[in-house]
Structure formats: structure tokens, C-alpha cells
C-alpha positions as CSV (number, residue, x, y, z in Angstrom):
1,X,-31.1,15.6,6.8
2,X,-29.5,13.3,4.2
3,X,-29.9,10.2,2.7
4,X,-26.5,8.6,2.4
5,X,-25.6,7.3,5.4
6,X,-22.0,7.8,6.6
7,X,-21.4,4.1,7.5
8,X,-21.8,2.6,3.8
9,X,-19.8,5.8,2.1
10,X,-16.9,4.9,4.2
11,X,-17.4,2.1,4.3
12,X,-17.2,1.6,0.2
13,X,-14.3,3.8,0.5
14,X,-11.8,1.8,2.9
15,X,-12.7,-1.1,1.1
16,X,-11.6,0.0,-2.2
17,X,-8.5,2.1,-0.3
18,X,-7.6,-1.4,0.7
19,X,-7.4,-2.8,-2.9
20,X,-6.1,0.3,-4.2
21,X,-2.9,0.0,-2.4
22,X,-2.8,-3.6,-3.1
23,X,-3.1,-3.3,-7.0
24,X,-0.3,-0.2,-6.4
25,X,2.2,-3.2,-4.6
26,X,1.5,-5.5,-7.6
27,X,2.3,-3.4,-10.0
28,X,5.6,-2.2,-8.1
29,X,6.4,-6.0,-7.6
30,X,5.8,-6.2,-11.3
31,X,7.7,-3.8,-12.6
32,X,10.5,-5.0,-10.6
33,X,10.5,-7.5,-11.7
34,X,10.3,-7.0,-15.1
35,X,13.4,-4.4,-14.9
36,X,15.5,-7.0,-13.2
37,X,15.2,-9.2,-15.8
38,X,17.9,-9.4,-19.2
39,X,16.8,-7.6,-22.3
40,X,16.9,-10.8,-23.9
41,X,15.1,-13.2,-22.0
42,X,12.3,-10.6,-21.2
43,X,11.5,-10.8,-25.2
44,X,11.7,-14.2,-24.9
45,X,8.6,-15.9,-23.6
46,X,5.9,-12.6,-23.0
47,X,2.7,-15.1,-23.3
48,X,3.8,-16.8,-19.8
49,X,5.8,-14.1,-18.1
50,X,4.2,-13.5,-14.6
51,X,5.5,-10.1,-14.2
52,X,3.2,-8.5,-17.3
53,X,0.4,-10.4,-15.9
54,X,1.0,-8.9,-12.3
55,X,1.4,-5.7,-13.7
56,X,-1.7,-6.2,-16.8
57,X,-3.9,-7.4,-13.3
58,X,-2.8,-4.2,-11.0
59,X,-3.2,-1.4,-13.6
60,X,-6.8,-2.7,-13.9
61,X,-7.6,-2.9,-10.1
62,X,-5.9,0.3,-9.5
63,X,-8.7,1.5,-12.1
64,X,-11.3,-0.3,-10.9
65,X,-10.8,0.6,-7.3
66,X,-9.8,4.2,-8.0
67,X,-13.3,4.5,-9.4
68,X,-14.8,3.3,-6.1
69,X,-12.8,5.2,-4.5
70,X,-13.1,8.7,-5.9
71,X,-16.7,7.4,-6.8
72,X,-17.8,6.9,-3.1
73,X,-16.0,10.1,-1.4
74,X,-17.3,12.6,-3.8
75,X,-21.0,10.8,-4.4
76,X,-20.5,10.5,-8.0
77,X,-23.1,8.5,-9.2
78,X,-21.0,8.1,-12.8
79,X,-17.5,6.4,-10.8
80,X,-19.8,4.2,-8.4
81,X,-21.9,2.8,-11.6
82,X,-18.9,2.5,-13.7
83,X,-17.4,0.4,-10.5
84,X,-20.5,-1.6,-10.2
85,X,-20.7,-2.5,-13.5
86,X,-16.7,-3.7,-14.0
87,X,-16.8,-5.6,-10.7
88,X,-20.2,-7.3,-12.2
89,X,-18.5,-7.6,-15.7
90,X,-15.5,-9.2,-13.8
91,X,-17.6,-11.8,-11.4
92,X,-19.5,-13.1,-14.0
93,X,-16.8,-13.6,-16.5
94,X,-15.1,-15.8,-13.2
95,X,-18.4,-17.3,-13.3
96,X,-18.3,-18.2,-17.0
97,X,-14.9,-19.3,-16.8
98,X,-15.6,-21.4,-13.8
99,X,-18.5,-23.2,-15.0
100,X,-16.9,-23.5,-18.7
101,X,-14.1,-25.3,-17.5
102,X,-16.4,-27.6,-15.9
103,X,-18.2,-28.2,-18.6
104,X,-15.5,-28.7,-21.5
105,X,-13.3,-30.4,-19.2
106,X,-11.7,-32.3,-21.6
107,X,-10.8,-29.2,-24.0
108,X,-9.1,-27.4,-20.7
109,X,-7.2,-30.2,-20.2
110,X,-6.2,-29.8,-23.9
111,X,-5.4,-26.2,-23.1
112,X,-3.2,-26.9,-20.0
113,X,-1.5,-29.5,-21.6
114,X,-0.6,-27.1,-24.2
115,X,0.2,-24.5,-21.7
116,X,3.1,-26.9,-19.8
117,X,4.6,-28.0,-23.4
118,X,5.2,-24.3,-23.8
119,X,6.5,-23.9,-20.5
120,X,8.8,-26.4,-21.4
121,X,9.9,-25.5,-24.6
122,X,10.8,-21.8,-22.9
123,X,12.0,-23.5,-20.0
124,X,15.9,-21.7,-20.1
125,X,14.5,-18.7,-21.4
126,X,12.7,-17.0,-18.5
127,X,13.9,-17.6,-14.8
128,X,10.5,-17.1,-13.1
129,X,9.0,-19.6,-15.8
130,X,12.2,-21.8,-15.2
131,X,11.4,-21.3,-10.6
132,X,7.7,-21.9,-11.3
133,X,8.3,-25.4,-13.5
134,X,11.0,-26.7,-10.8
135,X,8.4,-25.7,-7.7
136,X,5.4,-27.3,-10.1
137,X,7.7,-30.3,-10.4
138,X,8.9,-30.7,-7.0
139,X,5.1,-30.0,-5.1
140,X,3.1,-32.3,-7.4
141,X,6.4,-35.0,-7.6
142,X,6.3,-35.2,-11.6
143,X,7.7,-34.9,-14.8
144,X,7.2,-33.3,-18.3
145,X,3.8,-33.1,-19.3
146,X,2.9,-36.5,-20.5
147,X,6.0,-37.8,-18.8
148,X,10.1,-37.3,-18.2
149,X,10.9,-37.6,-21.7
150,X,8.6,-34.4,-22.8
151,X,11.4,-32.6,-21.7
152,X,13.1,-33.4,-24.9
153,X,11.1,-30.7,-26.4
154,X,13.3,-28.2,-24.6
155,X,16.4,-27.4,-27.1
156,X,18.9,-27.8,-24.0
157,X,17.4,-31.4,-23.1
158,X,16.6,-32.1,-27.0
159,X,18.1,-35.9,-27.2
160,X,19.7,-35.4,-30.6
161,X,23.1,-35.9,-31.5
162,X,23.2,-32.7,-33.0
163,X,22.5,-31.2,-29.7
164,X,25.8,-29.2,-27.9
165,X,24.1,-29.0,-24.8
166,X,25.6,-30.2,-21.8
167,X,21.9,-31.4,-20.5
168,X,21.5,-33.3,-23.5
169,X,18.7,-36.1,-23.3
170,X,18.6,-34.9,-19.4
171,X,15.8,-33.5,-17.1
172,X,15.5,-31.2,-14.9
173,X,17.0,-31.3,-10.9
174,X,13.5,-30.2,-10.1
175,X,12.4,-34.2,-11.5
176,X,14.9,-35.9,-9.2
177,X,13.6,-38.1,-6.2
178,X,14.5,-36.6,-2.9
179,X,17.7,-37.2,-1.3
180,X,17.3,-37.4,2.8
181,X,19.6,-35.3,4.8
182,X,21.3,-33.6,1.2
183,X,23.1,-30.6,2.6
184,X,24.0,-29.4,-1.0
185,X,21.5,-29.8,-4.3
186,X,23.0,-32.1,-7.2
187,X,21.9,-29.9,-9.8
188,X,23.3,-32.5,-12.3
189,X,21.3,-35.4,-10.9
190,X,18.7,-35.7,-13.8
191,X,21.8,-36.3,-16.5
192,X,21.2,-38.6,-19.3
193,X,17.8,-39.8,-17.4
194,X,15.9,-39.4,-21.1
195,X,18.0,-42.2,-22.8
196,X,16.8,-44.8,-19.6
197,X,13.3,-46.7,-19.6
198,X,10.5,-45.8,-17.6
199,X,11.9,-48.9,-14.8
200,X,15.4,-47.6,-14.7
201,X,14.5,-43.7,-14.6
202,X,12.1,-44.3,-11.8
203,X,15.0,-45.4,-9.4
204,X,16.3,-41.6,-9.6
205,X,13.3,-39.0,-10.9
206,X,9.7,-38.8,-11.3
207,X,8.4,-40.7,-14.6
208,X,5.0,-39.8,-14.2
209,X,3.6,-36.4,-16.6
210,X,2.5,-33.4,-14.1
211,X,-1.1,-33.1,-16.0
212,X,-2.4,-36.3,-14.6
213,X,-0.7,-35.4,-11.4
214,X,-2.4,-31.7,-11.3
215,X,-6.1,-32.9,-12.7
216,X,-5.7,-35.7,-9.6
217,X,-4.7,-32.6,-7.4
218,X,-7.8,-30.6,-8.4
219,X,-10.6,-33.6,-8.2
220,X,-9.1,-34.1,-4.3
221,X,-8.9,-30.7,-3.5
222,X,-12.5,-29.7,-5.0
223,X,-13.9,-28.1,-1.5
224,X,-10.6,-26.2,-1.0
225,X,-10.7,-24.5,-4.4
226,X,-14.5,-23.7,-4.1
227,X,-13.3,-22.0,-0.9
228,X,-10.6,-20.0,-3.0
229,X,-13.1,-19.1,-5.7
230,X,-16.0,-18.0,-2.4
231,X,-13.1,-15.9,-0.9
232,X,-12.6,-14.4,-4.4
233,X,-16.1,-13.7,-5.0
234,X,-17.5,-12.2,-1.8
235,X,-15.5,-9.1,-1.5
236,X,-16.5,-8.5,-5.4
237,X,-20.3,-9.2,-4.2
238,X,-20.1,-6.4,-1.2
239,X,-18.4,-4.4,-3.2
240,X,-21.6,-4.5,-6.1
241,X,-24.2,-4.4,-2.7
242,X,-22.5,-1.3,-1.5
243,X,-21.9,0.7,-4.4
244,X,-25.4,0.0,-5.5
245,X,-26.8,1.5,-2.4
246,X,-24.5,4.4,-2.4
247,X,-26.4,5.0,-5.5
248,X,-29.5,4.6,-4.7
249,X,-29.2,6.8,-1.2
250,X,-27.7,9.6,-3.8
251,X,-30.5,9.4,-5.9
252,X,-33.0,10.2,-3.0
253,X,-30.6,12.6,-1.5
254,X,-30.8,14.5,-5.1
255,X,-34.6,14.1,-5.4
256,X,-35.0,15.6,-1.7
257,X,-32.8,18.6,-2.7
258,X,-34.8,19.2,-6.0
259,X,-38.2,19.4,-3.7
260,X,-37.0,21.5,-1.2
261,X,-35.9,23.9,-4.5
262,X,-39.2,23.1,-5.9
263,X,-41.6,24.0,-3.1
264,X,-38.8,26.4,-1.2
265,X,-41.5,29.6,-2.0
266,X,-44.3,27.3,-0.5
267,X,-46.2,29.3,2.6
268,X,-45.9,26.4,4.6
């Protein structure tokens, strides 16, 4: 006779087998991406570069899962509490974060306003930071920050004289208006677009700053990321349930074993 059923220890163990090869694929796809990257430009802009966060994010679900793993095939009470206690660690600091934002609104707004200027500035140095602002610009059909002329932050778009770019006082392609039935991008279509008013600019590319655009985005699409942020939680809730009692069905199984040692000499 035992105590730990069958069904929850595999259970716990597919389940975290799952996200173990997922955090495995991450990091791959990170480090990839990171290698295939110049020298240079990989120095360049480390706060924002998506390939150390995919690979900081799947090094610590590899460990966090291989815990659960290891944790729930063996019956190691010391992996599976270690696992409960990061995933609950991790849920509530989404929690915090979630209800913080809410909160001080207005001082995350500061922070992803600073966040795009930064973008901006690094715009030329790091090509998934550069594909990421043109996707940003062309989904949300904006500009800059604040608006088109933000851009001048960037040395390449910089409007001073002393600039030798090419893409002085320009934009952007990602900022230009849609062109119906354009077989080949114009590349060059945001030229110069810095030095025109907001009336004239508006004819060819977006005017209006992508923070107003993305705060408008999240208050009309409130039920779709409380949906994101449920998905996100649930599996981190199952796993906490089920590691939790995996433990407690090894504690009784270990309390049976030490009164059948106990009372083993007992006539009976």
C-alpha cells in the first residue's frame, strides 16, 4: 500500500517535462540569436536586447521545472518544496507587479515612456530592437513617443546640421501611411518628414506618439489581457496544488513506513 498516488506524480512530472523542453527551446532560440548578432551591436543596447531576456527567462524555467521534475519522479520532498516555493515566489511577484501598475499608473506610464525613448535612441544599433520598433509602429499606426519628431533623438534622424546622416531630420519607413497595392516598400518614404508641421506630415506618416496609442490599446483591450495574465497564472496555480500534495502524500507514505518499522516485532 502507498500513499502517493500514481496519477498526481505523473501527473506533476509531464507537466513540468512540458516546460522543461520549452525553457530548453528558449534558450536555444536565444542563444541563437545572440551568436548571430555583430560583436558590436550586441554590446550596444544589453538593457533591451530580447535575446538575454529569452535566454535570462529559460535558464530560470529550466531550473525551476527541473526541480519539479527530478522533485516529483524521485519523491524528493526538498526539489518539490523548493518548486512550490519559486512558482509561489514567481505568482505573487506577477501579482504585485500587476496590481502595482494599476495602482501607480501614472509612474508606469513614466517608465514606458522612458523605455520607447531608449528604444529610440538605440534604434540603429540592435536589429531585433530596430524589427520590434517598426512592427510597434506599424500595428498601433504611430510615431515616436510623444510624437514623429521624438525621433530626432536618434543620432541618424538627429535634425542638426551637424548631422552626416543620410536620414537626417527623417523617420522611420515603419511611420509612413500605407500605400495600397505597393509591390515594393519605399524605405525612404519618411525623408525629411521632421522639418514639416504636424498638417503637412500627416499627409504621408503617422503624427501621433505610440504611448497614447498603446495606453488607448490596453484600456480597450482590458478583458483580453486579464485572459493573458489567467492563462499565465493557472498552470503556475496547478503546478503549487500538485506539488503540495505530492508532499503531503510523501509525508504519510514516510510516517506509514516508520510504523510498520516501529511496531514490525508487534505479536499481532
Amino acid at each position: 500500500f502507498t500513499f502517493v498516488s500514481p496519477l498526481v506524480k505523473y501527473l506533476l512530472f509531464f507537466f513540468n517535462m512540458l516546460f522543461w523542453v520549452i525553457s530548453m527551446v528558449m534558450v536555444a532560440v536565444g542563444v541563437y540569436a545572440r551568436l548571430m548578432k555583430h560583436a558590436e551591436a550586441a554590446l550596444a543596447c544589453l538593457a533591451v536586447d530580447p535575446a538575454i531576456l529569452l535566454i535570462v527567462v529559460g535558464v530560470l524555467m529550466f531550473l525551476l521545472t527541473f526541480c519539479g521534475c527530478i522533485g516529483s519522479l524521485r519523491e524528493n520532498i526538498c526539489l518539490l518544496q523548493t518548486f512550490s516555493l519559486c512558482l509561489t515566489i514567481v505568482f505573487l511577484l506577477q501579482l504585485a507587479a500587476g496590481v502595482l501598475g494599476f495602482v501607480f499608473s501614472d509612474k508606469a506610464r513614466g517608465k514606458v515612456s522612458e523605455i520607447i525613448n531608449n528604444a529610440i535612441v538605440h534604434y540603429r544599433d540592435d536589429l531585433d530592437l530596430q524589427n520590434l520598433i517598426d512592427f510597434g509602429q506599424k500595428k498601433f499606426s504611430c510615431c515616436g513617443g510623444i510624437s514623429y519628431r521624438d525621433w530626432s533623438q536618434n543620432m541618424y534622424f538627429n535634425c542638426s546640421e551637424d548631422t552626416p546622416s543620410r536620414e537626417r531630420c527623417s523617420v522611420p519607413y515603419s511611420c509612413c501611411l500605407p500605400t495600397p497595392n505597393q509591390a515594393v516598400i519605399n524605405t525612404m518614404c519618411g525623408q525629411g518628414m521632421q522639418a514639416l508641421d504636424y498638417l503637412e506630415a500627416s499627409n504621408v506618416i503617422y503624427t501621433n506618439g505610440c504611448i497614447d496609442k498603446l495606453v488607448n490599446w490596453i484600456h480597450s483591450n482590458l478583458f483580453l489581457l486579464g485572459g493573458v495574465a489567467l492563462g499565465l497564472a493557472i498552470p503556475q496555480l496547478v503546478g503549487i496544488l500538485l506539488s503540495q500534495i505530492l508532499v503531503n502524500q510523501i509525508k504519510d507514505q514516510i510516517k506509514l513506513q516508520l510504523y510498520n518499522q516501529q511496531h514490525r516485532a508487534d505479536p499481532w
